[in-house]
C-alpha positions, -999 to +999 in steps of 0.1 A: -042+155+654-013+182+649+010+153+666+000+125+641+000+150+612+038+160+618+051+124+618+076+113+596+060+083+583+039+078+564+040+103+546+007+124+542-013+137+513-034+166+529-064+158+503-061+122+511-063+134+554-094+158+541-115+133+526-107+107+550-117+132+580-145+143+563-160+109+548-146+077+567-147+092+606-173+098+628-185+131+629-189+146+665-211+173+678-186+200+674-169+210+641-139+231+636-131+242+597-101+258+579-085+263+547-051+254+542-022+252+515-002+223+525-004+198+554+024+225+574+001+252+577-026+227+588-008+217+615+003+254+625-031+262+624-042+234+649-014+237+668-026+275+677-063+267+681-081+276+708-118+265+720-132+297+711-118+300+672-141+286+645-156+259+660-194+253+658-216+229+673-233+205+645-271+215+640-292+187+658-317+186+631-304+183+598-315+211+571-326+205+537-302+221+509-318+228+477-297+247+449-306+277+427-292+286+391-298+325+380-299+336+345-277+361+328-278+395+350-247+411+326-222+408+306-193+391+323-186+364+345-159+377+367-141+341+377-111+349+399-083+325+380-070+312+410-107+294+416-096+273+386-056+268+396-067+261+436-097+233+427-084+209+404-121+193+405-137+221+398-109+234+366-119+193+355-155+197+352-148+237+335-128+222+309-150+188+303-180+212+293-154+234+274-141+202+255-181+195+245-182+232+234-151+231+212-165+198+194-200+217+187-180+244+169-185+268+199-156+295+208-131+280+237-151+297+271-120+293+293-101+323+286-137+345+285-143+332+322-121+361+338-125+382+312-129+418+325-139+435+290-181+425+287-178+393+264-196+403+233-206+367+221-240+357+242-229+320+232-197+325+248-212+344+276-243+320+281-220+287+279-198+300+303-221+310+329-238+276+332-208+255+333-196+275+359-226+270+381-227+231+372-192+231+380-200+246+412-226+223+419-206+195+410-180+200+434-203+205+462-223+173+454-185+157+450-177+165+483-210+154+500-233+181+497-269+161+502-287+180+476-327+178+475-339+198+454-325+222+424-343+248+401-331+276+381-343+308+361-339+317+325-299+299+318-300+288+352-325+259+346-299+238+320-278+240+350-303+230+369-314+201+343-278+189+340-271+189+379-303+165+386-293+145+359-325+153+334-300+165+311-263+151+302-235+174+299-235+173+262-277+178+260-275+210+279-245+223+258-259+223+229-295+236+238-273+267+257-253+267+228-281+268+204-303+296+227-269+317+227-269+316+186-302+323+187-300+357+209-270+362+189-283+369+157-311+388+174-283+416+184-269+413+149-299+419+131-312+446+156-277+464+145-285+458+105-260+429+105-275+404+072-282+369+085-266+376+117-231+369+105-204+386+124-184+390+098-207+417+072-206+452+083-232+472+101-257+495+077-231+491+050-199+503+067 
């Protein structure tokens, strides 16, 4: 493989050699898995395998994957930004829902993603978290992830909704948009905001 990778011609696309490997060949008993910037360091890296390094034997019975979505645990959501530069699939689906989001009069999510202050708009926060997961989940369905099953709690179940397909990307938007309002103007009030707009000062201030 390291031979065929380091010739010339053609030239090679290393997601083109990925998807190829990993969708039109035969897959054998015994797996062997990396990660690697450009197809140079691939070959590097097979060039200095040996038996013993990363490679696994593939499980004889295959195991049922079923995906769970969690609600909001705080008040962040912590996305390292090289997640959305190194997975151009993944940044695709981010911004799609983000796009939806923008036309329903929501706040742009994308720069609140790796936020470190807490993000003090729920909708923001709420919006965020679930397109992340169904991004996620996306990606791994994408890529050929045989997905059974899904369910989620609190949040987690529009993700769960949109990944199976019960929902479309713009129905659970604006439901997550609309529950974020909704516990929005629940803080607001509890801290004597009138009608829950951001904008009018607390107890008179």
């Amino acid at each position: 493989m390291a031979d065929y990778l380091s010739r010339p011609t053609p030239k090679l696309d290393l997601g083109d050699v990925a998807f190829t490997l990993s969708q039109r060949r035969k897959h054998h008993r015994f797996r062997w898995s990396t990660v690697a910037e450009d197809l140079a360091g691939l070959v590097g890296q097979l060039r200095g395998l040996s038996v013993q390094q990363h490679i696994a034997p593939r499980p004889k019975v295959k195991k049922k994957v079923i995906l769970a979505f969690s609600g909001q645990s705080g008040t962040k959501i912590g996305l390292n930004p090289s997640t959305l530069r190194d997975n151009p699939r993944f940044s695709y689906h981010l911004t799609s829902c983000n796009r939806i989001l923008l036309d329903m009069g929501c706040p742009d999510i994308m720069s609140a993603l790796h936020q470190p202050e807490p993000i003090s708009d729920i909708s923001v926060l709420q919006c965020g978290l679930v397109a992340v997961q169904y991004a996620c989940a996306r990606c791994w369905i994408e890529g050929g992830l045989d997905v059974v099953g899904v369910f989620g709690h609190s949040s987690g179940e529009l993700a769960a909704l949109a990944v199976s397909g019960v929902l479309s990307p713009r129905g659970y938007v604006a439901i997550c948009l609309q529950t974020g309002g909704a516990h929005q103007e629940q803080v607001w009030r509890r801290e004597g905001r009138d009608g829950g707009d951001p904008r009018k000062p607390r107890n008179g201030q």
